[in-house]
C-alpha positions as CSV (number, residue, x, y, z in Angstrom):
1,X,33.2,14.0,-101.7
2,X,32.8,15.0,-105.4
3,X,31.3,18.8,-106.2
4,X,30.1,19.0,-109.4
5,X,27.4,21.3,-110.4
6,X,24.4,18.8,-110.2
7,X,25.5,18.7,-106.1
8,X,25.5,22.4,-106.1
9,X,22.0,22.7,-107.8
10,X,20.3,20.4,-105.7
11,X,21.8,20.2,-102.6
12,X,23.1,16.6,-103.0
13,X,26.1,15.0,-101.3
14,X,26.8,12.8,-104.4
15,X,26.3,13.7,-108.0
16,X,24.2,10.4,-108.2
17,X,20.9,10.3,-109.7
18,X,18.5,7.6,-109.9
19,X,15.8,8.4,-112.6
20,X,12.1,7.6,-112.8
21,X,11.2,3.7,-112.7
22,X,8.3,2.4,-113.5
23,X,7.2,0.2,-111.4
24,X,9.3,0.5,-108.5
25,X,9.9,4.6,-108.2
26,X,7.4,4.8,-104.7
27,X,8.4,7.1,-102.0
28,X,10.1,4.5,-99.9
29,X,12.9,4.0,-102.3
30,X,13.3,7.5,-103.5
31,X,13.9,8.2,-100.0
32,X,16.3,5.8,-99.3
33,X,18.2,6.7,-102.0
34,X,17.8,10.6,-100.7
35,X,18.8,9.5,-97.1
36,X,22.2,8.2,-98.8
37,X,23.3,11.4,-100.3
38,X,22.1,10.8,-104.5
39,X,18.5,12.4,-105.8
40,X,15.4,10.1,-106.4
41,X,12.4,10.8,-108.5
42,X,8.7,9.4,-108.1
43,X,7.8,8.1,-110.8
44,X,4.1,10.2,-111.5
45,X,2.4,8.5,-114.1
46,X,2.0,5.5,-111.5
47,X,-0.3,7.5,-109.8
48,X,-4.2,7.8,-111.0
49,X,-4.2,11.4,-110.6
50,X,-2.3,14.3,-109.3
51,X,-4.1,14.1,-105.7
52,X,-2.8,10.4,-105.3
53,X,0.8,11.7,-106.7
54,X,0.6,14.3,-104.2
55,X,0.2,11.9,-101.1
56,X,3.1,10.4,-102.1
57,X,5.3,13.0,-102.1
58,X,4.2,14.0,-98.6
59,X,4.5,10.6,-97.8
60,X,8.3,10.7,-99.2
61,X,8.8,13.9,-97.4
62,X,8.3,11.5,-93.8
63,X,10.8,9.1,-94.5
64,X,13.2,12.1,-95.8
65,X,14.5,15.6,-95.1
66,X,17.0,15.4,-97.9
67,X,16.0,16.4,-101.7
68,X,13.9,14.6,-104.4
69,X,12.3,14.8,-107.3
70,X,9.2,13.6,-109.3
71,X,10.0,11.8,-113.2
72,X,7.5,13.0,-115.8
73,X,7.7,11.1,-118.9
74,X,5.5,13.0,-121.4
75,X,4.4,9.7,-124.0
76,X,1.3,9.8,-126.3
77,X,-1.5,7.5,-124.4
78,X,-4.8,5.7,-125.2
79,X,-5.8,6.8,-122.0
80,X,-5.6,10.5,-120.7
81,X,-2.4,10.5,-118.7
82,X,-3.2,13.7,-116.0
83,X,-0.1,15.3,-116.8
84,X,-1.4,19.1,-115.8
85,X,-2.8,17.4,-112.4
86,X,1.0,15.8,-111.9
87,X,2.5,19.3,-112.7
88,X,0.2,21.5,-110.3
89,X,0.4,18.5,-107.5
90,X,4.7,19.0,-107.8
91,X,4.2,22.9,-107.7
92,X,1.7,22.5,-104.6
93,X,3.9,20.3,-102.9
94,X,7.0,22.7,-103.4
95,X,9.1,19.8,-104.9
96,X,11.8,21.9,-107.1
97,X,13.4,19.1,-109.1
98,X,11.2,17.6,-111.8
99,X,13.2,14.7,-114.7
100,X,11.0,14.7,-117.9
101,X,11.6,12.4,-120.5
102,X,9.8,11.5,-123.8
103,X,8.7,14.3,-125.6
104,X,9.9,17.8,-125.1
105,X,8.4,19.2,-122.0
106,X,7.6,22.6,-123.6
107,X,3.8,23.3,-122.6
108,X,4.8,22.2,-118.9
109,X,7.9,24.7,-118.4
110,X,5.9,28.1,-117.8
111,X,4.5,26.9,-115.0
112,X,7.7,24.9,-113.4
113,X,10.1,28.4,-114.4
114,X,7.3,30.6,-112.6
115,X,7.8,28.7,-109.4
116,X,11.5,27.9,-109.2
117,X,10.8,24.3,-110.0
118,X,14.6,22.9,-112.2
119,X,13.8,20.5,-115.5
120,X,16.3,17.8,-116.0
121,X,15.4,16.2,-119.8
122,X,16.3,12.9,-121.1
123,X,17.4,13.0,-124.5
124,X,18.9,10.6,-126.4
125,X,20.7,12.5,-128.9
126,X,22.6,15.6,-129.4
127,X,20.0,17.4,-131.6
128,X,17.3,16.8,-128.8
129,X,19.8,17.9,-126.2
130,X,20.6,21.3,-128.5
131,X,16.8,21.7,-129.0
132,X,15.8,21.1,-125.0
133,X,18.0,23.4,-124.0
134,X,16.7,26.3,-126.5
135,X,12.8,25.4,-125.1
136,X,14.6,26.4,-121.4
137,X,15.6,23.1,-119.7
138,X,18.1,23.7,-116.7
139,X,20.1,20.0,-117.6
140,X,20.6,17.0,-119.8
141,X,20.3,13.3,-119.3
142,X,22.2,12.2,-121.9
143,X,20.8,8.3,-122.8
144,X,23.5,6.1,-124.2
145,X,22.1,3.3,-126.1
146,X,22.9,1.0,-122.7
147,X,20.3,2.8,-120.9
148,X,17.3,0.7,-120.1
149,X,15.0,3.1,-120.2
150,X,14.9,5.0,-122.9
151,X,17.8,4.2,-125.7
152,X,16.0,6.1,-128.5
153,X,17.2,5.1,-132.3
154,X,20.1,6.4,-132.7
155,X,21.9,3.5,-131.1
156,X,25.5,5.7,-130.3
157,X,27.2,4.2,-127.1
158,X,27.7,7.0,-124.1
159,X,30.9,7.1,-124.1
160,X,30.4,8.4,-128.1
161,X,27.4,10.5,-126.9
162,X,28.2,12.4,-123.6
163,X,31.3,14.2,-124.8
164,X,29.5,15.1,-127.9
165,X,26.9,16.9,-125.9
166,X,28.8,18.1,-123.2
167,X,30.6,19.8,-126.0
168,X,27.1,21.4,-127.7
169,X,25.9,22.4,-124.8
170,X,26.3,24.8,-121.5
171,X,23.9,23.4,-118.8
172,X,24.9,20.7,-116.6
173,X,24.8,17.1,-118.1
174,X,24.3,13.8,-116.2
175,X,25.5,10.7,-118.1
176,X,23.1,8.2,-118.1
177,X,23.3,4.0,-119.5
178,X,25.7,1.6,-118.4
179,X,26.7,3.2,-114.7
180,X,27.0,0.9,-111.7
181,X,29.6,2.0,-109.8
182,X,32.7,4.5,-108.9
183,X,34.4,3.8,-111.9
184,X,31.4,4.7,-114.2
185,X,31.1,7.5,-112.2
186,X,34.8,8.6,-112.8
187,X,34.4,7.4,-116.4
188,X,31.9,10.0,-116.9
189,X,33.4,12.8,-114.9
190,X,36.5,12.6,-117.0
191,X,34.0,12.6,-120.3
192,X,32.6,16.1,-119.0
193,X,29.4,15.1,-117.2
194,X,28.4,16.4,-113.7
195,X,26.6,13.8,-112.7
196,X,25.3,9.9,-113.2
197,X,21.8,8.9,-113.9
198,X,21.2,5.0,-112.4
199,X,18.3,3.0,-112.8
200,X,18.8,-0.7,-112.6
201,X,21.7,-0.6,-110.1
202,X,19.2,0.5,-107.7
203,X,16.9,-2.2,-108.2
């Protein structure tokens, strides 16, 4: 078993995380991935509205006693994304682990820090990790330009990246691009994360 402070912050057996996917981050996987000892995330803006956001997580909460999350990613939109809906829905619900990625999740971290609720933001450089962590985020997802989702345009490897902001910052960071198994896990352990974010491998 491997205690890091991602595991102690969330109750976790494994300091495994598997970040918001569209497309494919519905309760039933979130849960399996819960029920194995790593933290899941709904994906939200899959959901029409905060009510149909909020049915899933109860529906998670049948399939699993163990922790998860809900993924925000905060993106400019033709159409109205319900992003206040989402946050009230994760408050009502009494999830306490929200991943935000995108922009800075500033406007949305009042309400999360008035109700115990723990922000995990992607970034995908060390200025935006340096600047989350001023606005009051509680960790960094530090995106490497392997990671699927969201490589931003910097294009600096992880393994140039995470020790960089493990080094600029003092909250938690979760490594996240290029993980699959132990030995990325141990990779990034030894680099100074506390954690792996996985997408793809769970897929």
């Amino acid at each position: 078993m491997v205690a890091t402070r991602i595991t102690e912050m969330f109750g976790v057996e494994t300091p495994i995380l598997m970040g918001g996917m569209t497309g494919v981050g519905y309760g039933e996987l979130v849960a399996a991935v819960a029920n194995a000892g790593a933290l899941g995330f709904i994906t939200a803006h899959m959901f029409k509205s905060g009510k149909e956001l909020l049915d899933e997580i109860e529906k998670t909460k049948q399939l699993t006693s163990k922790p998860f999350g809900v993924n925000l990613t905060l993106l400019p939109s033709i159409n109205p994304i319900p992003y206040d809906e989402y946050r009230e829905a994760i408050i009502a619900s009494g999830i306490k682990i929200v991943e935000t990625a995108g922009r800075a999740p500033t406007d949305h971290l009042p309400r999360f820090k008035e109700h115990g609720v723990k922000v995990i933001h992607k970034c995908t450089s060390v200025r935006h990790s340096v600047s989350a962590v001023a606005k009051g985020v509680d960790v960094i997802s530090i995106d490497g330009f392997e990671c699927a989702g969201h490589p931003g345009e910097d294009d600096v490897g992880l393994i140039v990246l995470l020790p960089a902001t493990v080094d600029a910052v003092n909250v938690p960071v979760v490594a996240s691009g290029g993980m699959a198994d132990g030995r990325g896990l141990l990779a990034a352990l030894a680099l100074g994360a506390e954690g792996v974010n996985m997408g793809t491998r769970f897929c």
